[in-house]
Backbone as JSON Lines, residues from 0, in Angstrom:
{"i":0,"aa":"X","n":[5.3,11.97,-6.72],"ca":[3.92,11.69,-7.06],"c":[3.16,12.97,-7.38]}
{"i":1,"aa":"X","n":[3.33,13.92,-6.41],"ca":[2.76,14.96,-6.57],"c":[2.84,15.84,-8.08]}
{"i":2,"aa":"X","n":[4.28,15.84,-8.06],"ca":[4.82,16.43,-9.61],"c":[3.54,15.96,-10.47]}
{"i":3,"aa":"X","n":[4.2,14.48,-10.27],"ca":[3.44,13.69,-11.96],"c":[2.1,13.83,-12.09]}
{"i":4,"aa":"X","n":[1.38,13.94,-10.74],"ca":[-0.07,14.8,-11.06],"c":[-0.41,16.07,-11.25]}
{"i":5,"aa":"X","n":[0.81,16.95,-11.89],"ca":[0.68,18.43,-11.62],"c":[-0.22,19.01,-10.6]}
{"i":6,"aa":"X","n":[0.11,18.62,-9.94],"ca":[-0.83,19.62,-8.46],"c":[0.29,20.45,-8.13]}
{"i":7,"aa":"X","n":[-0.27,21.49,-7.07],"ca":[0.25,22.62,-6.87],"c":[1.55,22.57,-6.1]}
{"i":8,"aa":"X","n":[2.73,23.62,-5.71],"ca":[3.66,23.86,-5.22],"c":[3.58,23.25,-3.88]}
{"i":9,"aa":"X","n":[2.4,23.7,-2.94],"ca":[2.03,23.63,-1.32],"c":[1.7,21.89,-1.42]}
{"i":10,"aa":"X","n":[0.65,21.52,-2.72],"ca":[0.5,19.98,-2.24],"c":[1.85,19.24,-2.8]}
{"i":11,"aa":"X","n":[2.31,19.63,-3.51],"ca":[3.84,18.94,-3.49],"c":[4.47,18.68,-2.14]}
{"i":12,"aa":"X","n":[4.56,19.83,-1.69],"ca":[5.54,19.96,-0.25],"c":[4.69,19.14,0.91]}
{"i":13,"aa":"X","n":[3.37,19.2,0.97],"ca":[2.54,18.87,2.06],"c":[2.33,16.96,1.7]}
{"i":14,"aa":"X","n":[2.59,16.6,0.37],"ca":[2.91,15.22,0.4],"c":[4.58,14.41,0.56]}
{"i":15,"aa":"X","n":[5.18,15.37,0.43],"ca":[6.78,15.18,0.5],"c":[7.18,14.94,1.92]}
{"i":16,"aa":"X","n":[6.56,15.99,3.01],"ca":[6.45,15.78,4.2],"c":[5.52,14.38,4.73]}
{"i":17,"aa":"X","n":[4.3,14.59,4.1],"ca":[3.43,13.0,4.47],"c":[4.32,12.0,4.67]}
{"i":18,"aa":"X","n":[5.2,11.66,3.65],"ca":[5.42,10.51,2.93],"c":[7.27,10.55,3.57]}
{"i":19,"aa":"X","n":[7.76,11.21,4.25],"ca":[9.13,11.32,4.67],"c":[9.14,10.51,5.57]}
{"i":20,"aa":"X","n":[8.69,10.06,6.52],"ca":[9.03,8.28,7.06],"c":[9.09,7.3,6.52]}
{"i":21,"aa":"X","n":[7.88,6.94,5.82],"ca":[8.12,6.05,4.86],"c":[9.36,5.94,3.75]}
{"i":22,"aa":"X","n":[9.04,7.0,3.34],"ca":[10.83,6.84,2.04],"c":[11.84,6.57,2.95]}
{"i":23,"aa":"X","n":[12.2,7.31,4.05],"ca":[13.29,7.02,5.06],"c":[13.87,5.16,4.96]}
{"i":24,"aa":"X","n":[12.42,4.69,5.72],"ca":[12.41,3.47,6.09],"c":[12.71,2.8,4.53]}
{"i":25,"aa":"X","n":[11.72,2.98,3.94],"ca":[12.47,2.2,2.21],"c":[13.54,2.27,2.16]}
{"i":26,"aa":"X","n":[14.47,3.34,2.04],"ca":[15.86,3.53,1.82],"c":[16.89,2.91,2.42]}
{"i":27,"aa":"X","n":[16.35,2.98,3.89],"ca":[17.24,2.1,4.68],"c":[16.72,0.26,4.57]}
{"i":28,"aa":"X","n":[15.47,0.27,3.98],"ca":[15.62,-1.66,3.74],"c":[15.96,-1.88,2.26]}
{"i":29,"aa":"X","n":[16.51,-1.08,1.63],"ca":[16.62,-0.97,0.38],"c":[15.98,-1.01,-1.14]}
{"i":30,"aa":"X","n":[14.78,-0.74,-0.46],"ca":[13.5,-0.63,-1.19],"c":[12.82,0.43,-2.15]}
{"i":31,"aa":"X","n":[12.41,0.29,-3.14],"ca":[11.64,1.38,-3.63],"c":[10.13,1.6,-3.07]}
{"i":32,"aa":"X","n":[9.85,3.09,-2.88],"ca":[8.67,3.18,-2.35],"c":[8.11,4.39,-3.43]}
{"i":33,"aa":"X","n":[6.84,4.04,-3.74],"ca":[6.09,5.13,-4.49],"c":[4.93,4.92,-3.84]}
{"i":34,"aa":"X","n":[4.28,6.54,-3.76],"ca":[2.65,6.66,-4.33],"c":[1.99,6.63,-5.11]}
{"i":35,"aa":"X","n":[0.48,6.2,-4.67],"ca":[-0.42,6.2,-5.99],"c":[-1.52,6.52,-5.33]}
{"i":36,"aa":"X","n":[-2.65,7.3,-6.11],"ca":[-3.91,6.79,-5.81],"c":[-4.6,6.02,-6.86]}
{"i":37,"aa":"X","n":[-5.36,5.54,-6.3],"ca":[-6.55,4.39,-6.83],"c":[-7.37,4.68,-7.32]}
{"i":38,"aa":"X","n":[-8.34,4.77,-8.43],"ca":[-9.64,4.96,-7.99],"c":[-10.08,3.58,-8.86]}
{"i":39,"aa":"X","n":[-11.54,3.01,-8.83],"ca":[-11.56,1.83,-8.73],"c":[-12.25,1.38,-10.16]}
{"i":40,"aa":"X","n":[-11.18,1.01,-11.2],"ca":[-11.88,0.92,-12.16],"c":[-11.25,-0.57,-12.81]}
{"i":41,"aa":"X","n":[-11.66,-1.34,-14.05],"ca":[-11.22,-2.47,-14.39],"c":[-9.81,-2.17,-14.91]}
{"i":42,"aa":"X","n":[-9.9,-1.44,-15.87],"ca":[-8.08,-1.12,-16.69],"c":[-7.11,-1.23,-15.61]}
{"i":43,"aa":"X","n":[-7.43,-0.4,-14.68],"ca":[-6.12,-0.32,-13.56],"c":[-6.16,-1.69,-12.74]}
{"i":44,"aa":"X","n":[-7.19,-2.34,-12.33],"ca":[-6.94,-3.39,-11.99],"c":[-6.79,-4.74,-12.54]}
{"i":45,"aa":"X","n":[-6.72,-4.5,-13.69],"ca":[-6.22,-5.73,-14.79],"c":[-4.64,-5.27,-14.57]}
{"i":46,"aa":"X","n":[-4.2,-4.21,-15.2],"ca":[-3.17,-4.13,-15.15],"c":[-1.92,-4.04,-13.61]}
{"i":47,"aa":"X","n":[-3.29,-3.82,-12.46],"ca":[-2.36,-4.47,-10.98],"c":[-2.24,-5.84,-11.49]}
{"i":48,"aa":"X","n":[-3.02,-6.7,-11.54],"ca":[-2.78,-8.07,-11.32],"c":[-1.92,-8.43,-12.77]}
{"i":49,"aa":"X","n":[-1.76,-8.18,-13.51],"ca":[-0.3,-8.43,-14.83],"c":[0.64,-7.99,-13.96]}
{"i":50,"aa":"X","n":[0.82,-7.12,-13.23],"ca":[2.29,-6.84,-12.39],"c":[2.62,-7.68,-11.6]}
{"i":51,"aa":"X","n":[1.83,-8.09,-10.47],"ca":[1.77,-9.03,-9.94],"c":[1.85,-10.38,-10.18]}
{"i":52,"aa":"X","n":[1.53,-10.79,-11.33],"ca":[1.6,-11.89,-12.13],"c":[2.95,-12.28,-12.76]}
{"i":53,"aa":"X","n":[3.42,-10.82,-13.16],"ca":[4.55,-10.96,-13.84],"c":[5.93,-10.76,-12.44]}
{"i":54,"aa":"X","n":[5.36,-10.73,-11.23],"ca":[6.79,-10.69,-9.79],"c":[7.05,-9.12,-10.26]}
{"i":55,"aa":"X","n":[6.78,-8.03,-11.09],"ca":[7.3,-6.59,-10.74],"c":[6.62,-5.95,-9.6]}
{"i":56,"aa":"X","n":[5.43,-6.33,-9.24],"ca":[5.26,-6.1,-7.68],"c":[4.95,-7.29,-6.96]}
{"i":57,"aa":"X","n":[5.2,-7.23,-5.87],"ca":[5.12,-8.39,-4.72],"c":[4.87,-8.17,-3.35]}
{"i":58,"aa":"X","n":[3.25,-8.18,-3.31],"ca":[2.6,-7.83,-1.93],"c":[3.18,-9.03,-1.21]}
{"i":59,"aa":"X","n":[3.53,-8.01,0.23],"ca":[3.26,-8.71,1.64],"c":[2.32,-9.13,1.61]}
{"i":60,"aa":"X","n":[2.03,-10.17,2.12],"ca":[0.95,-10.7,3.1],"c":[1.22,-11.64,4.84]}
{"i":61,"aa":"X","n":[0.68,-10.46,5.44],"ca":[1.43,-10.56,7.05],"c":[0.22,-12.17,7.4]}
{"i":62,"aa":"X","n":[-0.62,-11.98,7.25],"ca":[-1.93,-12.96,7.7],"c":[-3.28,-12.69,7.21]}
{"i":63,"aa":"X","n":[-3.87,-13.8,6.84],"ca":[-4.77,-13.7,6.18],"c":[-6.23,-14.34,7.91]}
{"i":64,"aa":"X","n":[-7.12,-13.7,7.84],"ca":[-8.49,-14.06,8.56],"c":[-9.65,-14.69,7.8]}
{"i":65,"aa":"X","n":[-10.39,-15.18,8.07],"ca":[-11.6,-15.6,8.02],"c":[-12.45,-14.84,8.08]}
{"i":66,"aa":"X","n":[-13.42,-14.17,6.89],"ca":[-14.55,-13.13,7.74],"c":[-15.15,-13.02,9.17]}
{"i":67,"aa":"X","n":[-15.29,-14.26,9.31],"ca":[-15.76,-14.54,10.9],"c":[-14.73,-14.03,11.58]}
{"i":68,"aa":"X","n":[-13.79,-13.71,11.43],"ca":[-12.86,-13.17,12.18],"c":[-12.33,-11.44,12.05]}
{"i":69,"aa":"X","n":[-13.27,-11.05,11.71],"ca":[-12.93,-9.51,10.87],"c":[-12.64,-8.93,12.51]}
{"i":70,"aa":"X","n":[-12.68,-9.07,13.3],"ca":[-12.84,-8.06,14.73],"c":[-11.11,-8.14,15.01]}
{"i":71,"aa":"X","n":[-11.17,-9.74,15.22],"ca":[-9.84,-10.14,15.35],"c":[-8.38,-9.63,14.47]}
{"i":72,"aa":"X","n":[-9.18,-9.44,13.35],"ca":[-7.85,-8.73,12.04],"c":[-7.96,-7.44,12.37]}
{"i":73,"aa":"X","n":[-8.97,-7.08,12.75],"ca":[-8.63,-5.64,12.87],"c":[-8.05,-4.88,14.15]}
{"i":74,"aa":"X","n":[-8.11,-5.89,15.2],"ca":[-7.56,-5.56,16.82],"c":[-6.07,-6.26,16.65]}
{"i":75,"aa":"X","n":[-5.59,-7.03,15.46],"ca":[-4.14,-7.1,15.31],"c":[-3.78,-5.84,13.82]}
{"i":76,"aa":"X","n":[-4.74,-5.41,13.53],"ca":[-4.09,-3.81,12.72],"c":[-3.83,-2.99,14.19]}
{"i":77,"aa":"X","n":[-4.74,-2.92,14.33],"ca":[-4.36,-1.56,15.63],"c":[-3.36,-1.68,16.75]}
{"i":78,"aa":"X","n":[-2.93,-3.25,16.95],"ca":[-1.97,-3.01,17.54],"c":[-0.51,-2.92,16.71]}
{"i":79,"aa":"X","n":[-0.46,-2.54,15.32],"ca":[0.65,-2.44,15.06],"c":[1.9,-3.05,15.06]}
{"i":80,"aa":"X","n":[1.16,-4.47,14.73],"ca":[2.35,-6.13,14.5],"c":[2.27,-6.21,13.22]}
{"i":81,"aa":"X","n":[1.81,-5.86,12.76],"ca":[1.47,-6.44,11.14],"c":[2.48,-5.65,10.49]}
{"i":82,"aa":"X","n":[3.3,-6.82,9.76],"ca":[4.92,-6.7,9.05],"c":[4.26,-6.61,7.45]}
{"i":83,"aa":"X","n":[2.85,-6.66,6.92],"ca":[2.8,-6.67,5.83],"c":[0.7,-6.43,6.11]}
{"i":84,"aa":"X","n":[0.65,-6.6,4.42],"ca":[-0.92,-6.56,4.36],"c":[-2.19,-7.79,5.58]}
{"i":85,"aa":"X","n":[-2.91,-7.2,6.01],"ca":[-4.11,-8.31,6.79],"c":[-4.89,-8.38,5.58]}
{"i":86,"aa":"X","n":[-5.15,-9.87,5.21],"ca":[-6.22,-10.25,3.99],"c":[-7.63,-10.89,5.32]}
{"i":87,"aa":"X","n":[-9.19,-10.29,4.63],"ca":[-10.0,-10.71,5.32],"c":[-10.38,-11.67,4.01]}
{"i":88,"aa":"X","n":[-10.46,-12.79,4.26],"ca":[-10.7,-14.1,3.04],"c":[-12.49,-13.99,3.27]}
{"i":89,"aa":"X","n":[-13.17,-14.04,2.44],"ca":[-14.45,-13.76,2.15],"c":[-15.32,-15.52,2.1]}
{"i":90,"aa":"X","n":[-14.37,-15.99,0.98],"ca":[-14.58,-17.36,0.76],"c":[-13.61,-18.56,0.05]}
């Protein structure tokens, strides 16, 4: 990731290290794992949901809450059960 954003030598290495559990764990479930950052604009998120649309990516979803329940989704993030994404459903 770092490369493909030409950033520097040190943030190369200092995300290579970040990100070395995670690739670990991918590798061993046989998974591809990449980074990205986001920032929040329509193009990129038209083109998340065509990926998604089209099955080339395929979010987890561990459990979805009820806004009324935002305390509750978030005291099952912190305990660290959640096998995939917590959706807080709005409406």
């Amino acid at each position: 990731f770092a490369r493909e954003k030409g950033l520097s030598v040190v943030l190369n290495l200092v995300m290579r290290v970040l990100s070395a559990g995670i690739r670990r764990r991918a590798k061993r479930a046989g998974v591809r794992y990449s980074f990205l950052f986001m920032a929040a604009n329509g193009e990129q998120l038209t083109k998340i949901a065509s990926l998604i649309e089209t099955g080339v990516i395929r979010p987890v979803i561990d459990r979805v809450f009820p806004l009324e329940q935002t305390n509750e989704a978030l005291a099952y993030i912190e305990q660290g059960r959640a096998k995939g994404k917590v959706v807080i459903k709005i409406k």
